[in-house]
C-alpha positions in Angstrom: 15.8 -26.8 -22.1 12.1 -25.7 -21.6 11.7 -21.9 -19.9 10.7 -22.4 -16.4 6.7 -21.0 -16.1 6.0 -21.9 -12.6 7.1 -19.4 -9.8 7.3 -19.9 -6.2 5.3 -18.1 -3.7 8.2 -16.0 -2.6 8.4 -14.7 -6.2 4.8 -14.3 -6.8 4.3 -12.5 -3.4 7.2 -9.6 -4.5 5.4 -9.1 -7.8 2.1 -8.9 -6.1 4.0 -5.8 -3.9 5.5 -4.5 -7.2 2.5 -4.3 -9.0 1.1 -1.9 -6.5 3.7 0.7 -7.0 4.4 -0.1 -11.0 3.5 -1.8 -14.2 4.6 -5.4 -14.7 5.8 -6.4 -17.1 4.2 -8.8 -20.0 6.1 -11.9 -18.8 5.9 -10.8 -15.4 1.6 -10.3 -15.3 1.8 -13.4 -17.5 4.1 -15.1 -15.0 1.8 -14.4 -12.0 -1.7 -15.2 -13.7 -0.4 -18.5 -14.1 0.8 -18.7 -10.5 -2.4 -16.9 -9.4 -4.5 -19.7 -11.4 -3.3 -22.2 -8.9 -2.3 -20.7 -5.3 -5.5 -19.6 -3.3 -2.8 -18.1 -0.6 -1.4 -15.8 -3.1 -4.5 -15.1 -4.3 -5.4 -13.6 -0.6 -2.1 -12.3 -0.2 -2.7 -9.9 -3.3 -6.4 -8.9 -1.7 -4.5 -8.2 1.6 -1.9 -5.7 0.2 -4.4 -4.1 -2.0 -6.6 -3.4 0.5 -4.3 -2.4 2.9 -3.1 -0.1 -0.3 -6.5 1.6 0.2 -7.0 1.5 3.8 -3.1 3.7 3.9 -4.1 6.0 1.3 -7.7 7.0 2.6 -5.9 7.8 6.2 -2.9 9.2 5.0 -2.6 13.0 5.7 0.5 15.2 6.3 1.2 14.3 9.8 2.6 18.2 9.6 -0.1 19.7 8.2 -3.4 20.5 9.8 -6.3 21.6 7.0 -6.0 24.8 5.6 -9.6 25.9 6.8 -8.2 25.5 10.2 -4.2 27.4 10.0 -5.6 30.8 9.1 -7.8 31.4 12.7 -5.4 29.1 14.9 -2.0 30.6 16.7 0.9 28.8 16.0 1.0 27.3 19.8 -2.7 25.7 19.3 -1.6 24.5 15.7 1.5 22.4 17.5 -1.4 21.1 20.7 -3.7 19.9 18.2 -0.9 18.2 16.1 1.0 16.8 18.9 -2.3 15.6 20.1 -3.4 13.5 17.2 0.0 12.2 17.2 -1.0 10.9 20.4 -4.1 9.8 20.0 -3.0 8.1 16.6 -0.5 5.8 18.9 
């Protein structure tokens, strides 16, 4: 019996999300290349995650934290406004 080389979408879309957080595997990369060759809506699917990878990551900050540049002049009571405010303003 021949090895089965052609995954479905459903398989191909969790390695697409795995490979953002790890390395895949030889078989795996090798696994979704060939799906990749043939399924344009994978193929977007990957762009989609990646790039909502990078829109995450450049807005991510501490939602506890404000920048350090600000914590040293600010009271503790305007430190909790300010945060509970762009809590707010985040919703």
């Amino acid at each position: 019996m021949s090895p089965k080389i052609i995954i479905s979408c459903k398989h191909a879309s969790r390695l697409l999300s795995e490979q953002l957080d790890h390395p895949l595997s030889l078989s795996q990369r090798a696994f979704l290349w060939i799906h990749l060759t043939m399924c344009t809506n994978c193929v977007f699917f990957g762009r989609q995650i990646r790039g909502l990878k990078r829109l995450i990551g450049l807005h991510h900050e501490p939602e506890n934290e404000l920048p350090s540049p600000y914590t040293s002049s600010l009271s503790t009571e305007v430190q909790t406004r300010i945060k509970l405010a762009m809590r707010e303003e985040i919703r």
